[in-house]
MIDOSE-1310 file (N, C-alpha, C; in nm, 2 decimals, decimal comma, always signed):
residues 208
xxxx	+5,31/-1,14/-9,85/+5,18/-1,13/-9,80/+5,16/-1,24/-9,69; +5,05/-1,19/-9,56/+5,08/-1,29/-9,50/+4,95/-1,38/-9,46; +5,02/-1,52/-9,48/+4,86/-1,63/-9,50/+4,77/-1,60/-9,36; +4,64/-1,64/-9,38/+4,54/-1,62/-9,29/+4,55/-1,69/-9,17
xxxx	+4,63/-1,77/-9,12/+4,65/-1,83/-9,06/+4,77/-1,73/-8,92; +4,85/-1,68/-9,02/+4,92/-1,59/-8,98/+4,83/-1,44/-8,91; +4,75/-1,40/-8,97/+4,68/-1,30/-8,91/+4,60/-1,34/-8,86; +4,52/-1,41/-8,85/+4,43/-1,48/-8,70/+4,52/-1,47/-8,62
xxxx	+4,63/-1,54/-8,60/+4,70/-1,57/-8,50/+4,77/-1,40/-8,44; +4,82/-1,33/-8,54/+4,80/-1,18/-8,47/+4,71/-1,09/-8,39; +4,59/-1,14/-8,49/+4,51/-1,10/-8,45/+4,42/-1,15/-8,24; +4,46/-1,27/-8,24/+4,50/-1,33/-8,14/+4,55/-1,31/-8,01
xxxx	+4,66/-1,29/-8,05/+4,75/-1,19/-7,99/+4,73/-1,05/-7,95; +4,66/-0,99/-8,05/+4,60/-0,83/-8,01/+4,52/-0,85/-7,90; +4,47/-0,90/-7,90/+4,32/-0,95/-7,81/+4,37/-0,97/-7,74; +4,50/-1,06/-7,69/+4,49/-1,09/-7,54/+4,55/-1,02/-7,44
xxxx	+4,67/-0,92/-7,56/+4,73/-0,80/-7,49/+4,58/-0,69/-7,47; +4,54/-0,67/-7,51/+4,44/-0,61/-7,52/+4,33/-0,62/-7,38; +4,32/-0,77/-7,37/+4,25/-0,81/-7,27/+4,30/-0,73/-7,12; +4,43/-0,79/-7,15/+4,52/-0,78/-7,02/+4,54/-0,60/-6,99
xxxx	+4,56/-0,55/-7,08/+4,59/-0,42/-7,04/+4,43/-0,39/-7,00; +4,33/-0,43/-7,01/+4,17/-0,40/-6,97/+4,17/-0,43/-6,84; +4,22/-0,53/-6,81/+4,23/-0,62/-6,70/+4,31/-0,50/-6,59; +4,43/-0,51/-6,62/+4,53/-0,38/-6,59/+4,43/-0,24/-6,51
xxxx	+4,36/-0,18/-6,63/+4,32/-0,08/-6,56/+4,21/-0,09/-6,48; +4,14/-0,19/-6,48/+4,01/-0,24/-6,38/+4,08/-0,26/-6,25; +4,21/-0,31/-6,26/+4,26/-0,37/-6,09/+4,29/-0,18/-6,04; +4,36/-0,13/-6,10/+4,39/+0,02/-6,12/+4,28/+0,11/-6,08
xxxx	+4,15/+0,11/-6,09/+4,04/+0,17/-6,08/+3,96/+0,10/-5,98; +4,00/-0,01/-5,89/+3,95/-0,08/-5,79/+3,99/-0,01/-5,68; +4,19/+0,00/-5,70/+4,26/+0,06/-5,60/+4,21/+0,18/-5,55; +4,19/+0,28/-5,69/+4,14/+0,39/-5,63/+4,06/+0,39/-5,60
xxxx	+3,95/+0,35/-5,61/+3,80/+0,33/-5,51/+3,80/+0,31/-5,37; +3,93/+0,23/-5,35/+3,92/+0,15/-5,22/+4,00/+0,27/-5,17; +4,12/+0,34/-5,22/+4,13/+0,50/-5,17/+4,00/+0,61/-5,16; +3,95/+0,57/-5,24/+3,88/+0,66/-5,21/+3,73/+0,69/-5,10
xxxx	+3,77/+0,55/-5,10/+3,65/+0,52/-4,97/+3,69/+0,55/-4,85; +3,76/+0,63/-4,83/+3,83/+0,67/-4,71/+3,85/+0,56/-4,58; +3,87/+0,40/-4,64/+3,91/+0,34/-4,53/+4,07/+0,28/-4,48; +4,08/+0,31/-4,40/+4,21/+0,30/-4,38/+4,23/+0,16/-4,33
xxxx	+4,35/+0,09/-4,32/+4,42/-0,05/-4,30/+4,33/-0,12/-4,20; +4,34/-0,03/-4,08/+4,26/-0,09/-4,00/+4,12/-0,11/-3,98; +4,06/-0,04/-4,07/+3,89/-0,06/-4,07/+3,87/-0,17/-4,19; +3,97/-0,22/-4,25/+4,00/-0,29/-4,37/+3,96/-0,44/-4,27
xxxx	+4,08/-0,46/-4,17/+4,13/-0,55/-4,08/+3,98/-0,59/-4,02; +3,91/-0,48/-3,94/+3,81/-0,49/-3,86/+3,70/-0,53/-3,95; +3,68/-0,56/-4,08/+3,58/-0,63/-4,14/+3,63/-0,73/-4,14; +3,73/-0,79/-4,13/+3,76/-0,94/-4,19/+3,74/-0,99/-4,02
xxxx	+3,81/-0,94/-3,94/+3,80/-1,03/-3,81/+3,76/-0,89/-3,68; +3,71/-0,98/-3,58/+3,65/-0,92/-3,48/+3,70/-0,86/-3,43; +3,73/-0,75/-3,34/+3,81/-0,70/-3,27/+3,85/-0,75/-3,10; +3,93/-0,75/-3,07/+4,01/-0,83/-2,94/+3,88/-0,76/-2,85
xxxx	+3,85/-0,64/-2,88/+3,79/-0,58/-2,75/+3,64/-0,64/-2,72; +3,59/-0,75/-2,84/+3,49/-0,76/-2,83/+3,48/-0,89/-2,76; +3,57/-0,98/-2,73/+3,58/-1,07/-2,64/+3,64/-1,04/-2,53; +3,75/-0,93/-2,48/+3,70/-0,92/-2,38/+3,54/-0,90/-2,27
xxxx	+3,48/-0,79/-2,41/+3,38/-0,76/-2,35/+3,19/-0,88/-2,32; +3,27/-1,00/-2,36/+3,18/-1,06/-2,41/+3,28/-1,16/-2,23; +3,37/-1,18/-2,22/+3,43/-1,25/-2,09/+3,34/-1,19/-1,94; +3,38/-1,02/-2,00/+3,30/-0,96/-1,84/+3,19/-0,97/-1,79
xxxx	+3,04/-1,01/-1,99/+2,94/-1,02/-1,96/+2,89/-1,16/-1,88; +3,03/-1,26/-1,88/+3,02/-1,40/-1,86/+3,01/-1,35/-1,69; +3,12/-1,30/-1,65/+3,13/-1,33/-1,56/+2,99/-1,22/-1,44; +2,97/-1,08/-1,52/+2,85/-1,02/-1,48/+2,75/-1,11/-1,44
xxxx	+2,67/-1,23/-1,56/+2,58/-1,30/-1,56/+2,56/-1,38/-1,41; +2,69/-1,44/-1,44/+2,73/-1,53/-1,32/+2,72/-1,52/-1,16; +2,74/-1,39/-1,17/+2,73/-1,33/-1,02/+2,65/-1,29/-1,01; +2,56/-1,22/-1,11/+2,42/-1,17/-1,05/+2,30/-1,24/-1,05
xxxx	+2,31/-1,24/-1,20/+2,14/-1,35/-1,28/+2,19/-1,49/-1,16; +2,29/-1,56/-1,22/+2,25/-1,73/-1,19/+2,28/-1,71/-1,04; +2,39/-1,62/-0,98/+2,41/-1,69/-0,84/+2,28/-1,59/-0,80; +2,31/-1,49/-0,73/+2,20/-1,44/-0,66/+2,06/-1,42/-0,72
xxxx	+2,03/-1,41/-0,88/+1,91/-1,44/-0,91/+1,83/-1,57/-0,86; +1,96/-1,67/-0,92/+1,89/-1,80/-0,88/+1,89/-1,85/-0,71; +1,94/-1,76/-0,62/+1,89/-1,77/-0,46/+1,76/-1,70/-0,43; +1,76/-1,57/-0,53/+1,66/-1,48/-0,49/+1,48/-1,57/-0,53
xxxx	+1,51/-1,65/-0,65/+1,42/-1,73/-0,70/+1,35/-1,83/-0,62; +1,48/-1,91/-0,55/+1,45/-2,01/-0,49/+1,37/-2,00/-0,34; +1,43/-1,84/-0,29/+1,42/-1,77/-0,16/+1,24/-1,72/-0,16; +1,20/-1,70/-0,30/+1,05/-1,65/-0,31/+0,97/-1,74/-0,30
xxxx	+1,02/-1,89/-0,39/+0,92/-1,99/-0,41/+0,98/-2,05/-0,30; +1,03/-2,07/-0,20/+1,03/-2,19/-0,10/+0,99/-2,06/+0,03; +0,93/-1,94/-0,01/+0,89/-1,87/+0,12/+0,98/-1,85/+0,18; +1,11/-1,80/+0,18/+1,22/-1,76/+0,30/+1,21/-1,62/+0,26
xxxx	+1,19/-1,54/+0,15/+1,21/-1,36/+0,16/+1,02/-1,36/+0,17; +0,93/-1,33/+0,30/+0,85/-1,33/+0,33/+0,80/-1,15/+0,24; +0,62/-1,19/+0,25/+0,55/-1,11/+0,21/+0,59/-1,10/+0,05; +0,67/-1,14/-0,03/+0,69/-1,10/-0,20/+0,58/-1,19/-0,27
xxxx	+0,50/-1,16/-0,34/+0,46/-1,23/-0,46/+0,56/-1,37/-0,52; +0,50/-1,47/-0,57/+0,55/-1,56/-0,67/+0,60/-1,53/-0,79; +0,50/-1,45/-0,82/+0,50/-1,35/-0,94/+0,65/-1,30/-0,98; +0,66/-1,24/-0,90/+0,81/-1,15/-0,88/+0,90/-1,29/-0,93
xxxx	+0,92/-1,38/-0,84/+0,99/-1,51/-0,87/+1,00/-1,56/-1,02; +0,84/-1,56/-1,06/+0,87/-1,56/-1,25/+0,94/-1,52/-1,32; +0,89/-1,36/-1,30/+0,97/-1,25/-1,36/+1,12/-1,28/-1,37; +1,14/-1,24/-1,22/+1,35/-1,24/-1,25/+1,35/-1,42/-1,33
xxxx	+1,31/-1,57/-1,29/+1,34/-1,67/-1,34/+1,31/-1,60/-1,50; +1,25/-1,58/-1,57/+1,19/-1,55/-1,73/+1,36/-1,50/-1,77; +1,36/-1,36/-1,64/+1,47/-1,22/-1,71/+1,59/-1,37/-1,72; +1,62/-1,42/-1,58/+1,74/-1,50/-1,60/+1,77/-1,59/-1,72
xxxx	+1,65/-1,64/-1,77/+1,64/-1,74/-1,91/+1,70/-1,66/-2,04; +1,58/-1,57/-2,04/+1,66/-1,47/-2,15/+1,78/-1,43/-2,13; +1,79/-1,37/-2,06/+1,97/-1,33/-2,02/+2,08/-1,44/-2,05; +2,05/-1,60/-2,01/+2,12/-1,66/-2,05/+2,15/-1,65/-2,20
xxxx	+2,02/-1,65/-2,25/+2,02/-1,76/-2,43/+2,10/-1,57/-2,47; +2,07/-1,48/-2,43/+2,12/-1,33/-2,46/+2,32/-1,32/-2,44; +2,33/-1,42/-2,41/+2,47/-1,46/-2,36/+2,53/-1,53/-2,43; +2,46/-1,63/-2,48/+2,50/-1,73/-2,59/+2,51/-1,69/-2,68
xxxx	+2,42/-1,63/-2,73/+2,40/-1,56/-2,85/+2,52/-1,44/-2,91; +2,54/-1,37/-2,81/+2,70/-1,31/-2,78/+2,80/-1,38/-2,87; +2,79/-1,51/-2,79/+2,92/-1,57/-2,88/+2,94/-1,60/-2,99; +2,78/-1,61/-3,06/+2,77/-1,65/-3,20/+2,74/-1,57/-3,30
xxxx	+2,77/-1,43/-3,22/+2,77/-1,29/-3,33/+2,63/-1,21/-3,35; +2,57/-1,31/-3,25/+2,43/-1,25/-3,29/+2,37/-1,15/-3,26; +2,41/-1,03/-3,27/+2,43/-0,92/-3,19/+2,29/-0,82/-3,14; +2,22/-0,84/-3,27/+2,06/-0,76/-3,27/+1,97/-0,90/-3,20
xxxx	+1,99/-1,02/-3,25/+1,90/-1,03/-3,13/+1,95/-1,10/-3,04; +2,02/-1,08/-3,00/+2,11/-1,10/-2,86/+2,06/-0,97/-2,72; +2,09/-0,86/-2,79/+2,02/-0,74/-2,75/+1,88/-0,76/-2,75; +1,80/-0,80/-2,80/+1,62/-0,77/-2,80/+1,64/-0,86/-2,67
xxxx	+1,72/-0,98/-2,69/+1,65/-1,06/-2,55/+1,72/-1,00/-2,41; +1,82/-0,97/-2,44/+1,91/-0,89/-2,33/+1,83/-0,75/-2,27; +1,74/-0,67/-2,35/+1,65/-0,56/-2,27/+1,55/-0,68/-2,27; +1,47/-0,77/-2,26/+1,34/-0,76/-2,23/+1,39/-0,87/-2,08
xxxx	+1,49/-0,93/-2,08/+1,53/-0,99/-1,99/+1,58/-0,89/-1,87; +1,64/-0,77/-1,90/+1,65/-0,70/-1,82/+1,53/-0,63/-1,78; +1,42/-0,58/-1,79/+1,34/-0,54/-1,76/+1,27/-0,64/-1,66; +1,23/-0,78/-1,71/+1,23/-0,86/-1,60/+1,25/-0,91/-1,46
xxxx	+1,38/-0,90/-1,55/+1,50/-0,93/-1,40/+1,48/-0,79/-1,28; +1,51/-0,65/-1,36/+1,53/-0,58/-1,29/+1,41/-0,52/-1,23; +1,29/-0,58/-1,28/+1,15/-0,52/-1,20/+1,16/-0,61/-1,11; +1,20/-0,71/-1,04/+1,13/-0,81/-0,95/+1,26/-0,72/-0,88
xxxx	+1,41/-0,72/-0,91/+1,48/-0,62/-0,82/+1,45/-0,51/-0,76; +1,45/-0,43/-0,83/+1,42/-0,31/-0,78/+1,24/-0,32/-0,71; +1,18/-0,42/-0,71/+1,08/-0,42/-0,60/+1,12/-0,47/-0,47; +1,21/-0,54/-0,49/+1,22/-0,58/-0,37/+1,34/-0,50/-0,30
xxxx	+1,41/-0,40/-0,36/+1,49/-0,35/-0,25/+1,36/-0,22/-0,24; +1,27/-0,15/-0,25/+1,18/-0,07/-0,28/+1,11/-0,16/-0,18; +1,07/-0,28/-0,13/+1,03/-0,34/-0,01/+1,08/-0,31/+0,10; +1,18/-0,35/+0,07/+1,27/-0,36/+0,18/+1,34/-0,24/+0,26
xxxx	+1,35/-0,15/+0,16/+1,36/+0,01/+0,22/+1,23/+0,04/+0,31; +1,13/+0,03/+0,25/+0,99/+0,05/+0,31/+1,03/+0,00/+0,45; +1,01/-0,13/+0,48/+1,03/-0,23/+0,56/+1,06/-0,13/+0,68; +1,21/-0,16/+0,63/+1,29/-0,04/+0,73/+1,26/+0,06/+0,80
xxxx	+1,24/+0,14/+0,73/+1,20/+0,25/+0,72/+1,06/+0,24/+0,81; +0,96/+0,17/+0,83/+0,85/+0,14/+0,89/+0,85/+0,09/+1,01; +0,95/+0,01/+1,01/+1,00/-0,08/+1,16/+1,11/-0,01/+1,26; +1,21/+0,09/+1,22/+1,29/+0,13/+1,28/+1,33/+0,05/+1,29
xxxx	+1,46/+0,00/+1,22/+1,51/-0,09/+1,24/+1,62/-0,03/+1,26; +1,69/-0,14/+1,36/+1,87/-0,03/+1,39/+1,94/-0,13/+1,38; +1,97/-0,28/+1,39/+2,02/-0,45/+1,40/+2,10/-0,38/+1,30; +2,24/-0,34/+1,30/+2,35/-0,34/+1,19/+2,36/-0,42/+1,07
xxxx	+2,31/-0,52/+1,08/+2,30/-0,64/+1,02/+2,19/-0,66/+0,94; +2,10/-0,60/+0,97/+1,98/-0,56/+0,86/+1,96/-0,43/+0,86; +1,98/-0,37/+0,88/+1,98/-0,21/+0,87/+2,00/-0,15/+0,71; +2,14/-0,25/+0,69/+2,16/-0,20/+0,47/+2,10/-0,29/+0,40
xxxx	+2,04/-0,39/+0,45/+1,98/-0,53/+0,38/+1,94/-0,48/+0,23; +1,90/-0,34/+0,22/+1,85/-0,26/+0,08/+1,98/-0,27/+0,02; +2,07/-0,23/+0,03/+2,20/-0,22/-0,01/+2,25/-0,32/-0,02; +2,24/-0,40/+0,06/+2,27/-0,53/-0,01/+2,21/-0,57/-0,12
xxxx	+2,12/-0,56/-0,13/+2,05/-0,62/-0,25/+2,07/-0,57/-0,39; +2,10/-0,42/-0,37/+2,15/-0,34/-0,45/+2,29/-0,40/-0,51; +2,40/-0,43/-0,41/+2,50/-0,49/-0,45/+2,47/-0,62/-0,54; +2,42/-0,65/-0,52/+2,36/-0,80/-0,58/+2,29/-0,85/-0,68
xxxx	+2,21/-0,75/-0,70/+2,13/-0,77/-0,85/+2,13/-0,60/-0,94; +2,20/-0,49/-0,90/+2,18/-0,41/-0,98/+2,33/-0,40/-1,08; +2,41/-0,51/-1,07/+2,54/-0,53/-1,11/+2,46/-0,58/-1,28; +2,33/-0,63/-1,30/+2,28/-0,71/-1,43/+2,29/-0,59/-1,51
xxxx	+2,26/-0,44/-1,47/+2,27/-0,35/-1,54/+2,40/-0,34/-1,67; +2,51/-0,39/-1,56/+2,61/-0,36/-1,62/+2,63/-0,44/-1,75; +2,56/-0,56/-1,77/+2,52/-0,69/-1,87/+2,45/-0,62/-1,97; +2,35/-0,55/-1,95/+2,26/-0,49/-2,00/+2,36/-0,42/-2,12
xxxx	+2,43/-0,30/-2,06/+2,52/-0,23/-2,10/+2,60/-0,26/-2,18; +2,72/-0,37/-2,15/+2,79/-0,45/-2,26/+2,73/-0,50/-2,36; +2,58/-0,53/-2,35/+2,55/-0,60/-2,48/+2,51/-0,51/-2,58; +2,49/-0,35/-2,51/+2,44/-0,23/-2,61/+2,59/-0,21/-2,72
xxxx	+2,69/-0,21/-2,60/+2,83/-0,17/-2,67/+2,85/-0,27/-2,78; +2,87/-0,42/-2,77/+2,85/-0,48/-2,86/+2,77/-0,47/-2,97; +2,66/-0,40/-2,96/+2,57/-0,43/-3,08/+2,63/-0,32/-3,12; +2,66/-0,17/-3,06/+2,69/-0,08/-3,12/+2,84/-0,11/-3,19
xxxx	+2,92/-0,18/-3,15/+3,03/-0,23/-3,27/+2,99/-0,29/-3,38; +2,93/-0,40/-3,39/+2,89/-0,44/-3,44/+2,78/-0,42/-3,62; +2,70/-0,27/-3,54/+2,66/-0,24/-3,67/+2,78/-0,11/-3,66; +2,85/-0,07/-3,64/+2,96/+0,00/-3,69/+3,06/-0,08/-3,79
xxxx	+3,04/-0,18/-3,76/+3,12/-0,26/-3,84/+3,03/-0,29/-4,00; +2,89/-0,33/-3,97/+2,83/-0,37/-4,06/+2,86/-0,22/-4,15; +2,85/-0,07/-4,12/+2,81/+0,01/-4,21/+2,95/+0,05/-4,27; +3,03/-0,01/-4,20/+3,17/+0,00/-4,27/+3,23/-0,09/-4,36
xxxx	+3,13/-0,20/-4,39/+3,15/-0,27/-4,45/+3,07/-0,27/-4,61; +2,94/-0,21/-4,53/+2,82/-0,13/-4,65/+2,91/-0,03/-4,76; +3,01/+0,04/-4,65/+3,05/+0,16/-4,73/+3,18/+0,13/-4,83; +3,25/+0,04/-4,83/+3,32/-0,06/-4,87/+3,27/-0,15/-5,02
xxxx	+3,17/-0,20/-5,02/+3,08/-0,29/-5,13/+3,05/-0,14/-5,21; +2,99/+0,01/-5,14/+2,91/+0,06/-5,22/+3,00/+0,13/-5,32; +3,10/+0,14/-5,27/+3,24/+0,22/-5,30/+3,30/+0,13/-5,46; +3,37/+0,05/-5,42/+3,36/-0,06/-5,55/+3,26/-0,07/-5,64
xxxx	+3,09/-0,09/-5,57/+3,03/-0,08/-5,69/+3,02/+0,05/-5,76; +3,04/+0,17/-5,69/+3,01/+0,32/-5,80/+3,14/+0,27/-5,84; +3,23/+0,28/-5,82/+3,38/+0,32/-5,90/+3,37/+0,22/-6,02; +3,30/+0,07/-6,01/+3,37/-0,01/-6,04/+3,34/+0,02/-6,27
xxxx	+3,41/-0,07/-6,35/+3,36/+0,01/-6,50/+3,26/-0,06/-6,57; +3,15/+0,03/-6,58/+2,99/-0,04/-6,67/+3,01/-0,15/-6,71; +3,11/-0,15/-6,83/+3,12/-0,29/-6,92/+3,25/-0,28/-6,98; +3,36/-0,37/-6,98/+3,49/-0,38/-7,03/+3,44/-0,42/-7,21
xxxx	+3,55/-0,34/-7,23/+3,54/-0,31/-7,36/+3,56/-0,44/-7,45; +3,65/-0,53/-7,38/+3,67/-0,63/-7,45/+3,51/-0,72/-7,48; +3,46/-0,69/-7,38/+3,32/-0,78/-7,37/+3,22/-0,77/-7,50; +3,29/-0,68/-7,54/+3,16/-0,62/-7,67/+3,19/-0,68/-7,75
């Protein structure tokens, strides 16, 4: 017969095989979940780290900014308030300086993942920006157009300007693509958590 000491200690033993084979089929019923969530290797990957494409696209918006908002925004600025682009409002001058502020901090924000409101400031900066633009080549066509003007040299001056600030669009645009990765990512991530939680088991038996 065997002393009590002895059957505790079997009993011991059952329990932790016991545990373990619980244990066993929980990692077993994980796997399948995560099969079953239909994500494959790489959408696995794309939660953990960002995709290469998104820094590219975050380089182009650097250099977008640069050429449009700070260099020729910031001539166009200076050109209204020191009176060299004649007949424009000050007003206008605000506006694009406001769009250019936002668009910056809309830039930064980029880099630090902040993707929704990186976007809110990035449209209301563009709207800004691009209303004081598109008035002034909308001037300046007039202009033209009123004066007969033939001088080669100011003749596309509209076009020029076009070249020059309607390039922020394309800033605009990168930062939609970003956000739209971005919550593509978030809901693949959603679908992932929810997946685990249905599959995962009410209560392990050992717990009772």
């Amino acid at each position: 017969m065997k002393s009590k000491k002895e059957r505790l200690k079997e009993q011991s033993l059952k329990q932790i095989a016991e545990k373990k084979e619980a244990q066993k089929q929980e990692q077993e019923l994980k796997e399948k979940a995560a099969k079953k969530s239909g994500l494959s290797l790489s959408s696995v990957k794309l939660l953990k780290k960002e995709p290469i494409v998104c820094l590219v696209l975050k380089i182009l918006a650097v250099g977008v900014y640069l050429y449009s908002c700070f260099f020729y925004g910031g001539v166009t600025v200076i050109g209204i308030f020191g009176g060299y682009i004649e007949e424009i409002e000050k007003k206008y001058a605000v506006f694009m300086l406001i769009g250019v502020i936002l668009l910056l901090a809309a830039l930064i924000l980029m880099f630090f993942k902040k993707y929704i409101v990186s976007f809110a400031l990035n449209a209301v900066g563009t709207i800004l920006y691009m209303k004081t633009a598109v008035f002034l080549v909308e001037t300046i066509r007039k202009r033209l157009e009123e004066n007969y003007i033939t001088d080669s040299d100011i003749l596309h001056l509209d076009k020029t300007y076009i070249y020059r600030h309607y390039p922020e669009l394309a800033f605009f645009g990168l930062g939609l693509v970003l956000l739209l990765i971005d919550l593509v990512r978030r809901y693949l991530k959603y679908r992932k958590i929810k997946a685990e939680r249905d599959n995962a088991p009410v209560k392990s038996i050992i717990d009772d």
